[in-house]
C-alpha positions in Angstrom: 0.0 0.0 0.0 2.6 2.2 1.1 4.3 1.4 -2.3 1.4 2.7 -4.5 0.7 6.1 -2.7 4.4 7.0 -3.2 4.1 5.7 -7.0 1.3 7.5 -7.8 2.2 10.7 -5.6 5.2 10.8 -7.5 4.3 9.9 -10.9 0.6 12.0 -11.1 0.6 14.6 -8.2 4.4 15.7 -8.1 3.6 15.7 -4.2 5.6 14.6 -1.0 3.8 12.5 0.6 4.7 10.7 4.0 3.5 7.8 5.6 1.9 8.3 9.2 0.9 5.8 12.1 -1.6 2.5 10.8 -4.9 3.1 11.8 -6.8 0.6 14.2 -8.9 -2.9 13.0 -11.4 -1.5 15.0 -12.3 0.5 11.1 -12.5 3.9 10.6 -14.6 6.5 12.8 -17.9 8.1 12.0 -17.2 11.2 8.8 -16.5 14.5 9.8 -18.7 17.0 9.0 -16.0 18.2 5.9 -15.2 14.3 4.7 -15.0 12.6 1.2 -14.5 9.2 1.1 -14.2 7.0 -2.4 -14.1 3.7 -2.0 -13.1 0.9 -5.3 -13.7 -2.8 -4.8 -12.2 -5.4 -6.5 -12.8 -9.0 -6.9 -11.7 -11.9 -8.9 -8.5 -14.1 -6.6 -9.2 -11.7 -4.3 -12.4 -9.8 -3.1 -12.5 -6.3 -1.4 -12.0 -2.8 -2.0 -9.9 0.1 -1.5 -11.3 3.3 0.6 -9.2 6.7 0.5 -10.7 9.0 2.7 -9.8 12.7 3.6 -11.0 16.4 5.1 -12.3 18.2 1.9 -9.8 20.5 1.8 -7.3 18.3 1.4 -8.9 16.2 -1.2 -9.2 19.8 -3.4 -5.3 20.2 -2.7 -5.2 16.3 -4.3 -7.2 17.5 -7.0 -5.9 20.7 -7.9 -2.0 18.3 -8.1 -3.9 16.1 -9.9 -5.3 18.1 -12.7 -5.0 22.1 -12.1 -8.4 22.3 -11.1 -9.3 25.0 -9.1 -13.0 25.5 -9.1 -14.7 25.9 -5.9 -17.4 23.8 -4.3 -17.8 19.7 -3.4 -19.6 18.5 -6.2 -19.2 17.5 -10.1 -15.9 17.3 -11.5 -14.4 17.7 -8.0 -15.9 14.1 -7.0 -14.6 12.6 -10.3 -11.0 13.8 -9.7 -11.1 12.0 -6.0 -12.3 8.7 -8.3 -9.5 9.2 -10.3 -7.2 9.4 -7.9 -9.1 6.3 -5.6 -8.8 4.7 -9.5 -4.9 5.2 -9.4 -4.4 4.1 -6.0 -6.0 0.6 -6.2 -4.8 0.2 -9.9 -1.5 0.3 -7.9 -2.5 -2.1 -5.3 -3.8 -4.7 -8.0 0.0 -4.9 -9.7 1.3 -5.6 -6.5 -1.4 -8.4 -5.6 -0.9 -9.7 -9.3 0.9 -12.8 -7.6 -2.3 -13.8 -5.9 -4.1 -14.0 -9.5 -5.9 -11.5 -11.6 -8.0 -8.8 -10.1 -10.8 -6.5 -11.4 -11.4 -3.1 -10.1 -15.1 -1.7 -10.0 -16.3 2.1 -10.9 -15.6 4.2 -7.7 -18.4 5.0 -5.3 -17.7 8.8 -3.6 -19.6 9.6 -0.5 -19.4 13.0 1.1 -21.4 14.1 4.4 -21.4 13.6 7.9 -22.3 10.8 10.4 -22.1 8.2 7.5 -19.3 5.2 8.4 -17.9 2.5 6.2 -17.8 -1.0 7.8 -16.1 -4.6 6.7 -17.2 -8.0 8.1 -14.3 -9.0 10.6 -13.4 -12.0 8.3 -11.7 -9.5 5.8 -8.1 -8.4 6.5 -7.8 -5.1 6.8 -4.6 -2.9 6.0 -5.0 0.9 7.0 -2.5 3.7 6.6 -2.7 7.6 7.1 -0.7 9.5 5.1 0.2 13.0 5.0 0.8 16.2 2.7 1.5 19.7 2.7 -1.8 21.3 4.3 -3.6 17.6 5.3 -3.6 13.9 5.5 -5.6 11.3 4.1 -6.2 7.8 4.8 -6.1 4.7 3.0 -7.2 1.3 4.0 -7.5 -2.3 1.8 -9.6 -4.8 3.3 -9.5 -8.1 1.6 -10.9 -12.0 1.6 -8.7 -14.7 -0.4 -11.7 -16.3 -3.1 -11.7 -19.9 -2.1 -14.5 -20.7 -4.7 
């Protein structure tokens, strides 16, 4: 994971990005009044998803590395750049899982808002991270069930 985000960061956002403290299994708290959250799922050898989740501001300083935008406001082209990124992000993931067998990554799903909380059955492994950038920090977590079928 930690692998990706400096890949991409480097590649797509010209950013510095560092890697903070892993976040709990316990999953990730209730939204913030301010908080965007994209998640990507994936299945095929393995089934899960990828959630990157940050402040708003700091997903418009992603968006603004990853494209120039510069528009105000939470909606519209602002949502598709933090798919794009999310896109990038578990696009990296998936290379490095390659060994496991091939995966396919779904459309991303953006929720914004307050009070709303993502939640995994416990049987998944989870892998959270928070990163951070100039002006904020996101998180990133991959949660993930081997196929047996």
């Amino acid at each position: 994971m930690v692998e990706s985000v400096q890949e991409v960061f480097h590649r797509f956002l010209d950013l510095e990005v560092t890697e903070e403290a892993a976040l709990p299994r316990a999953g990730t708290p209730a939204a913030d009044p301010d908080e965007v959250a994209t998640l990507i799922g994936f299945s095929g050898a393995l089934r899960g998803a990828v959630v990157v989740r940050s402040s708003m501001e700091t997903a418009r300083i992603l968006a603004r590395a990853l494209s120039g935008w510069h528009e105000e406001g939470s909606g519209g082209p602002f949502l598709d750049l933090q798919g794009e990124l999310a896109d990038l992000l578990a696009g990296g993931i998936r290379a490095r899982l390659a060994c496991h067998g091939e995966l396919h990554l779904a459309p991303p799903t953006t929720v914004t808002g307050q009070g709303f909380r993502l939640r995994n059955a416990s049987i998944f492994t989870v892998i959270g991270k928070r990163f951070r950038i100039a002006g904020g920090e996101f998180t990133m977590e991959c949660f993930y069930l081997k196929d047996f079928s």
